[in-house]
Structures are given as structure tokens and as C-alpha cells.
VEXVO-478950 format. One record per residue (C-alpha): residue number from 1; residue in three letters; x negated, y negated, z. Coordinates in steps of 0.02 Angstrom, whole numbers. Layout:
N
<pt pos="NUM" code="ALA" X="X" Y="Y" Z="Z"/>
...
% end
This chain:
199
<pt pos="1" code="UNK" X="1310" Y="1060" Z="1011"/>
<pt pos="2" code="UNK" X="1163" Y="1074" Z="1109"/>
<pt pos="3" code="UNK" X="1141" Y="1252" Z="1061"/>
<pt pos="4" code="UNK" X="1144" Y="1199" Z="876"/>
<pt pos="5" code="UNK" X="1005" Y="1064" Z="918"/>
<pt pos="6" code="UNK" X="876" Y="1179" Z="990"/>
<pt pos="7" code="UNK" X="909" Y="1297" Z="846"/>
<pt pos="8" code="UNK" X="869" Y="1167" Z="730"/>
<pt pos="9" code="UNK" X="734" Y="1120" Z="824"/>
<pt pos="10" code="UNK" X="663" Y="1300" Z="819"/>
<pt pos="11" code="UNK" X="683" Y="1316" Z="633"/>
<pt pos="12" code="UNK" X="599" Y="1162" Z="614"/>
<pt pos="13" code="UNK" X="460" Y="1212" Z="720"/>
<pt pos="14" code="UNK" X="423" Y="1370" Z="640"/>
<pt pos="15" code="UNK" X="422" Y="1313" Z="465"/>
<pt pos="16" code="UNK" X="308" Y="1178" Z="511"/>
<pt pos="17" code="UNK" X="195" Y="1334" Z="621"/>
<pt pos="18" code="UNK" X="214" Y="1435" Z="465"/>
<pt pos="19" code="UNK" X="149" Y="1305" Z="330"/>
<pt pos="20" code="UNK" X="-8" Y="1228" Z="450"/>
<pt pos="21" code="UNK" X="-145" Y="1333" Z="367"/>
<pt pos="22" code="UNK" X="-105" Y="1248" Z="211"/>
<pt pos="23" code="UNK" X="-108" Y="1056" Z="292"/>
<pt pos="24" code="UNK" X="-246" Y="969" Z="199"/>
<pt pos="25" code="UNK" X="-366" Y="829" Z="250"/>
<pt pos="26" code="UNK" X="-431" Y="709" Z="124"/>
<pt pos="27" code="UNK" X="-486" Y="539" Z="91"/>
<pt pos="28" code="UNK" X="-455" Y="412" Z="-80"/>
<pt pos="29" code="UNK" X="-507" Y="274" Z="-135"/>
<pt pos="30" code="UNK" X="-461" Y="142" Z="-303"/>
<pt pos="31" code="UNK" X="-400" Y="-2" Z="-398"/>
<pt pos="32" code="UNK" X="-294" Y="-125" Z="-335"/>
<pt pos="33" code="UNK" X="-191" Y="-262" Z="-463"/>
<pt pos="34" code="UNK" X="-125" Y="-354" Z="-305"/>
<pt pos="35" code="UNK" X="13" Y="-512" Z="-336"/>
<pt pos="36" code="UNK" X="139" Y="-582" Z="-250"/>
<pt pos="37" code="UNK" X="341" Y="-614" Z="-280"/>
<pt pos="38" code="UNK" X="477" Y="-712" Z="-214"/>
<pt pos="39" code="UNK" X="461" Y="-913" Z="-230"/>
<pt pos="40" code="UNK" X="384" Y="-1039" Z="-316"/>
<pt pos="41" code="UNK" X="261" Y="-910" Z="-399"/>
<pt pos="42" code="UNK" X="232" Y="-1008" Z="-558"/>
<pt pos="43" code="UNK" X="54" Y="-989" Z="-606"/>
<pt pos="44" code="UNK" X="22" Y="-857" Z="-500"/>
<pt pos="45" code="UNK" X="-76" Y="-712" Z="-564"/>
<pt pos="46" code="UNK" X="-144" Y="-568" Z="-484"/>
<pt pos="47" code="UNK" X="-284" Y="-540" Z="-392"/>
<pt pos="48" code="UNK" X="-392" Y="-376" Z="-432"/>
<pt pos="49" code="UNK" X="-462" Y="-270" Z="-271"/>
<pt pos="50" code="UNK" X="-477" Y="-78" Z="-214"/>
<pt pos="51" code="UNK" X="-408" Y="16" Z="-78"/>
<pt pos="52" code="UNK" X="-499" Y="156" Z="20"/>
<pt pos="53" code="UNK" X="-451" Y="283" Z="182"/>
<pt pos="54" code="UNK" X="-395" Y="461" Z="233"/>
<pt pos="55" code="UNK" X="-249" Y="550" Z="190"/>
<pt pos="56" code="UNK" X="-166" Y="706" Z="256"/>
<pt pos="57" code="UNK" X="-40" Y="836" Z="164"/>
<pt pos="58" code="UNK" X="82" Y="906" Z="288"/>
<pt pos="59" code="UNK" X="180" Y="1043" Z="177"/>
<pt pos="60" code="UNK" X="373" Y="1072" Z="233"/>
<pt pos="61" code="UNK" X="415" Y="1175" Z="63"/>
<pt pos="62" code="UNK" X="368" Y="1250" Z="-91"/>
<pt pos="63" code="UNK" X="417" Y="1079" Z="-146"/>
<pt pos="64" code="UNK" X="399" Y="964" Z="-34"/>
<pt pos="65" code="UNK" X="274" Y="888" Z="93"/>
<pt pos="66" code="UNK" X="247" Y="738" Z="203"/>
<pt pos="67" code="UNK" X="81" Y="633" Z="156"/>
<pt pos="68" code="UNK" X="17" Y="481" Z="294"/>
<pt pos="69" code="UNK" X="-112" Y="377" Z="261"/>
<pt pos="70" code="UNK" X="-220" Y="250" Z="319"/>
<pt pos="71" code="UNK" X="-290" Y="128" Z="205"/>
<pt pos="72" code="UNK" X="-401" Y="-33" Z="179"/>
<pt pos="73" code="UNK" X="-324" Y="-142" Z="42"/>
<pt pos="74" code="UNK" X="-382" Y="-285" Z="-56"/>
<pt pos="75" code="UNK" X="-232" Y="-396" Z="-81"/>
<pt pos="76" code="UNK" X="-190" Y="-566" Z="-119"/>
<pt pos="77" code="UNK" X="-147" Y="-650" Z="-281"/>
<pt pos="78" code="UNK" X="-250" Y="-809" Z="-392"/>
<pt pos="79" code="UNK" X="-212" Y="-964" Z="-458"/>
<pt pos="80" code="UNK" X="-283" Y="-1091" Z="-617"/>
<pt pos="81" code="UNK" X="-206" Y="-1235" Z="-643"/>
<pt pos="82" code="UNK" X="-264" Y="-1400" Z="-706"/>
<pt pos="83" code="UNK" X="-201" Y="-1567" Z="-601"/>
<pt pos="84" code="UNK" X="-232" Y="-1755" Z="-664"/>
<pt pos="85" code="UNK" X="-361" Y="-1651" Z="-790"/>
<pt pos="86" code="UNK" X="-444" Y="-1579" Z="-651"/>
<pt pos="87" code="UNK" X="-471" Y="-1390" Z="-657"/>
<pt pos="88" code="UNK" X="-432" Y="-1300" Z="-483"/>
<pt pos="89" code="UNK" X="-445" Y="-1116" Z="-449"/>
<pt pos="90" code="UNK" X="-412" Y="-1025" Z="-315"/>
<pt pos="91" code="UNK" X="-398" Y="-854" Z="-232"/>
<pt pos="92" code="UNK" X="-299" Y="-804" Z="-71"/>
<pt pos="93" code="UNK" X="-371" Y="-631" Z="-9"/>
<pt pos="94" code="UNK" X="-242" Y="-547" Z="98"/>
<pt pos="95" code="UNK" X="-322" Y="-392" Z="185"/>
<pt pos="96" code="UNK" X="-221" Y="-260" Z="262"/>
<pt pos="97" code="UNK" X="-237" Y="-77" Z="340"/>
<pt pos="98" code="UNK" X="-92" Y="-15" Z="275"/>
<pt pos="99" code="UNK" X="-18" Y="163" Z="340"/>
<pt pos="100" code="UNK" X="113" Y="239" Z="220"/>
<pt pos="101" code="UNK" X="227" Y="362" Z="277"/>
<pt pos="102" code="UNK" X="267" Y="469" Z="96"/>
<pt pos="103" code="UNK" X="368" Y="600" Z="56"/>
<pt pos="104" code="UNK" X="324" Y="703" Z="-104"/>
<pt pos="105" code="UNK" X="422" Y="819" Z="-215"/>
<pt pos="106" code="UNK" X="335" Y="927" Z="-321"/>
<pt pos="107" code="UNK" X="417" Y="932" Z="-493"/>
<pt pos="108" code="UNK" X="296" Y="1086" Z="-552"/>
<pt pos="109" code="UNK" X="133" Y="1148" Z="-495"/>
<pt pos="110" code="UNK" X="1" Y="1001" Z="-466"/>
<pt pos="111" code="UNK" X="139" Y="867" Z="-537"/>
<pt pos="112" code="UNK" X="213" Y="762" Z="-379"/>
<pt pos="113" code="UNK" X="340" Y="610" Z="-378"/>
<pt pos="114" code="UNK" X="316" Y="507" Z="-216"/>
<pt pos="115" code="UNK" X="380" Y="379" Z="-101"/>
<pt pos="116" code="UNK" X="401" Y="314" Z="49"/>
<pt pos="117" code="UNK" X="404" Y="164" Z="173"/>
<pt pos="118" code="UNK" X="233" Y="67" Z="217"/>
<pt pos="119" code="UNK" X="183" Y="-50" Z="346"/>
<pt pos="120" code="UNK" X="34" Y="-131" Z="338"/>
<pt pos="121" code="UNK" X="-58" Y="-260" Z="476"/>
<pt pos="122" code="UNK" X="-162" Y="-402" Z="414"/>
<pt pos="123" code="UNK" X="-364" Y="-406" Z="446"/>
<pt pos="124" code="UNK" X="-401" Y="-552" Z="352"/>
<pt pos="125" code="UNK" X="-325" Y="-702" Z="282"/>
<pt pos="126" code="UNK" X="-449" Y="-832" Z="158"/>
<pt pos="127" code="UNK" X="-421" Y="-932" Z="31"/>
<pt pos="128" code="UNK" X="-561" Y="-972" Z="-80"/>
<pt pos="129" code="UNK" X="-557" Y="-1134" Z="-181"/>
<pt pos="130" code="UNK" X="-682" Y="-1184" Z="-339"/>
<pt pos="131" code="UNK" X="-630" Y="-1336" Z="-429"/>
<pt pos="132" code="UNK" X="-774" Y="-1469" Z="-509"/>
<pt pos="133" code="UNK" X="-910" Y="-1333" Z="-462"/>
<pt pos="134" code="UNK" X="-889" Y="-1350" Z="-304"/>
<pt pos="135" code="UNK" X="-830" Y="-1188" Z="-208"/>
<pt pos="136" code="UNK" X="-754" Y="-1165" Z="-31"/>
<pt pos="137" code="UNK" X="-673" Y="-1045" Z="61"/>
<pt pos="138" code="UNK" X="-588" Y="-1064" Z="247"/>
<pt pos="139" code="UNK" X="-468" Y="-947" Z="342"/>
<pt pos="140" code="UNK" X="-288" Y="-953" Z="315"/>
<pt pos="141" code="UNK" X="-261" Y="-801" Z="437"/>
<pt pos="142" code="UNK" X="-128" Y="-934" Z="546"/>
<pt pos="143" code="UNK" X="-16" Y="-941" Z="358"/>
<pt pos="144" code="UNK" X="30" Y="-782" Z="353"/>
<pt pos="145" code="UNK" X="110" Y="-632" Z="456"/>
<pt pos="146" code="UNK" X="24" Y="-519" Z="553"/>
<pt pos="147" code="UNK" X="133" Y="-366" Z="508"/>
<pt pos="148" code="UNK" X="209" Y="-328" Z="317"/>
<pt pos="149" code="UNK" X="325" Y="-196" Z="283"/>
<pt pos="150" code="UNK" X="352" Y="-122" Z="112"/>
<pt pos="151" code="UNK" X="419" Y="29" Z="16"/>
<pt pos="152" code="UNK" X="294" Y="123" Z="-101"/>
<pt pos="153" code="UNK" X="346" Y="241" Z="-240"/>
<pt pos="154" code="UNK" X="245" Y="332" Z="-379"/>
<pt pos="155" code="UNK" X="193" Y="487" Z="-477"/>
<pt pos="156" code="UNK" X="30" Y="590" Z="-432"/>
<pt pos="157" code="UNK" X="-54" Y="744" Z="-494"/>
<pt pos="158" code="UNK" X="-176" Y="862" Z="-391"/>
<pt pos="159" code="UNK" X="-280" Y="995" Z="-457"/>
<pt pos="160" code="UNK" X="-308" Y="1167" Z="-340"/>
<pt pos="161" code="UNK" X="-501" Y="1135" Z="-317"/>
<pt pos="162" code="UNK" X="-439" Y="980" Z="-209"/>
<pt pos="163" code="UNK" X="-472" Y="831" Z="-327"/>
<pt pos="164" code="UNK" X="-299" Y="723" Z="-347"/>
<pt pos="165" code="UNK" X="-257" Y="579" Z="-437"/>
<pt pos="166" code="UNK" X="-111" Y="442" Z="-373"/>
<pt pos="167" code="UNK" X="-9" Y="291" Z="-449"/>
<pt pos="168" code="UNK" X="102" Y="204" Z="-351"/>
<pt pos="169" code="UNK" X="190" Y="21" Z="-340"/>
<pt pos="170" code="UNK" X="186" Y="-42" Z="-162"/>
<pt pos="171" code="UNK" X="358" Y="-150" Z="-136"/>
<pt pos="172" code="UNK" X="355" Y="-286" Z="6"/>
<pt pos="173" code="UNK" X="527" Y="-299" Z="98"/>
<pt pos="174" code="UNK" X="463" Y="-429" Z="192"/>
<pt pos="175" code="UNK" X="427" Y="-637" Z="188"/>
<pt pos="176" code="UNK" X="238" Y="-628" Z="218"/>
<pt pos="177" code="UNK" X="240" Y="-835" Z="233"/>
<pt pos="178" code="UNK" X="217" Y="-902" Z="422"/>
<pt pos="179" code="UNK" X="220" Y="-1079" Z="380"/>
<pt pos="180" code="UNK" X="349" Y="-1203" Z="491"/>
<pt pos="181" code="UNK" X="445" Y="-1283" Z="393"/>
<pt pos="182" code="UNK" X="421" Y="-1196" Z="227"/>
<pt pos="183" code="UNK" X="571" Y="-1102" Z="168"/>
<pt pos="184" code="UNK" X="499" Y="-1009" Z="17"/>
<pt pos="185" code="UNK" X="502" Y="-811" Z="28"/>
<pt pos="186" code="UNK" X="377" Y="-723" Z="-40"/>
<pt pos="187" code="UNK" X="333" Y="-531" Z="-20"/>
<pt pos="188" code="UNK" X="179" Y="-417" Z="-89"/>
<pt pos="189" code="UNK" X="162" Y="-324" Z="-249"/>
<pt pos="190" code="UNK" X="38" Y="-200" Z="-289"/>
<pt pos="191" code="UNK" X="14" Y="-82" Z="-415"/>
<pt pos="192" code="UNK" X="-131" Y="66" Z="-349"/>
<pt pos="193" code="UNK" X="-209" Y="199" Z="-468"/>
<pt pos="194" code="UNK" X="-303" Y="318" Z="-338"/>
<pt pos="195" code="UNK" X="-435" Y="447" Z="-365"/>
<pt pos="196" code="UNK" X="-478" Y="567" Z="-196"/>
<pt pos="197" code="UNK" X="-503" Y="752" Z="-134"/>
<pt pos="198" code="UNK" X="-422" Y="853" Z="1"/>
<pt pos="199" code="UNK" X="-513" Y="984" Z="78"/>
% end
């Protein structure tokens, strides 16, 4: 058994040796159409940011490769509604640095489908408030979890000079509420359409 494990080990090791001079560097950067899903989520809408970082391409195959990441995302979700004929609306801007992990399959040349688990830590928690033209914002950071874990899955295509193009849905597995008291459940939902280039 052991044997068997350090052979394993060895292939492993080789094929990853083998493929390094093809493990690319890169960075990316886009459009974020952030929400939120779960509970009480009527009038809700979504909140419209970007994401930015560095990725890396790991090959393993001729079809598949291993892709971390480390990005800045926009998040959060918006609200208009009108109480006692008073019109209130509001913004919660959840920002994360969110490192997926993704695994990519290469369908043909260029043409990848991807996905892949996420987690993501929270820099900054506000919720912004405008309602009789009168605006204010205040941190919310002590609302919300520090840590959210999601899945991501998605379709990308990458051209040999190095320029790629990514769009993924970003599934939270995870309550992000951290309210006592409050039983609703409610998790992150972003759809992300990337431009970038690896080198």
C-alpha cells in the first residue's frame, strides 16, 4: 500500500514537473451583477460592481488544469421601496477578497467549462441609505460574517496570444447574516463576465 502511494505520488509529481513551463500568470478584472438569496428577499435587486486580481493556470492535461485566484469583489445587493409614501433606497456593499480554487476542462482548443469551490473573507460591510434627499451611509461590518463560502461554475474562452475571457455564477453555500436573534438565511449570488491576460 505504501508502495502504491509513493508511486502515485511520483506520477503525480512528474506530470506536474513536466507541464510547469506551460503554468501561466495573469491578472482579470470585470463586471459584477451582485444579489443576494435565501429569506425575506422581496424587493431586493441587485447591486452592480466589478471584480479585479491575479490568476494562475496550473496545467495537469491536455484537458485539464487547475486555476486559483485572488480577487477584489464588489458585492452586495439594493433596495426601493416606498413606506407611509415615503421613498427609501438603499444599498448594502458587501466587499470580499475572494480566492477560488477552479478546475477547468477544456472542451476544444481555447473553449473551457469551469468550476470550483470559493471562499471569500469580508473587507467591508456599509449600508448606504438616501430617502427624502437626505443620504447616509454607516458600517454594518458587525451584521455580517467574516468568512463566505461558495461554489462557482462557468464557461470561458482564451485565445493563444494570452487574452481570455470568463463567465461564471458564484453560488453561496453559506448564511452570510450575523444578526442574534434573526433566523432568516440568506447566501450571495453573483453573476461575473471577466476580461484578462496571462502571460
Amino acid at each position: 500500500m505504501r508502495k502504491l502511494l509513493f508511486v502515485v505520488i511520483a506520477t503525480f509529481s512528474l506530470g506536474v514537473t513536466a507541464q510547469e513551463e506551460n503554468i501561466r500568470f495573469g491578472a482579470k478584472a470585470g463586471l459584477n451583477i451582485a444579489n443576494i438569496a435565501g429569506d425575506a428577499v422581496n424587493g431586493i435587486s441587485s447591486r452592480t460592481g466589478f471584480h479585479l486580481g491575479a490568476v494562475v493556470e496550473i496545467p495537469i492535461s491536455e484537458k485539464f488544469a487547475f486555476q486559483p485566484e485572488v480577487l477584489y469583489s464588489a458585492q452586495g445587493y439594493t433596495m426601493d421601496e416606498t413606506v407611509f409614501g415615503i421613498r427609501i433606497e438603499g444599498t448594502t456593499k458587501l466587499d470580499y477578497i475572494n480566492i477560488p480554487l477552479i478546475a477547468k476542462y477544456y472542451v476544444v482548443k481555447g473553449l473551457s467549462i469551469q468550476a470550483g469551490p470559493q471562499v471569500g473573507f469580508l473587507v467591508s460591510a456599509k449600508g448606504e441609505v438616501k430617502t427624502a434627499g437626505i443620504e447616509r451611509e454607516e458600517d454594518i461590518d458587525d451584521f455580517y460574517k467574516s468568512v463566505d463560502l461558495g461554489l462557482g461554475f462557468g464557461a470561458g474562452y482564451q485565445l493563444d496570444m494570452g487574452l481570455f475571457f470568463d463567465a461564471r455564477y458564484n453560488l453561496g453555500l453559506s448564511d452570510i447574516n450575523d444578526v442574534d436573534g434573526d433566523d432568516d438565511k440568506n447566501q450571495n449570488a453573483v453573476i461575473q463576465f471577466s476580461v484578462g491576460y496571462k502571460f
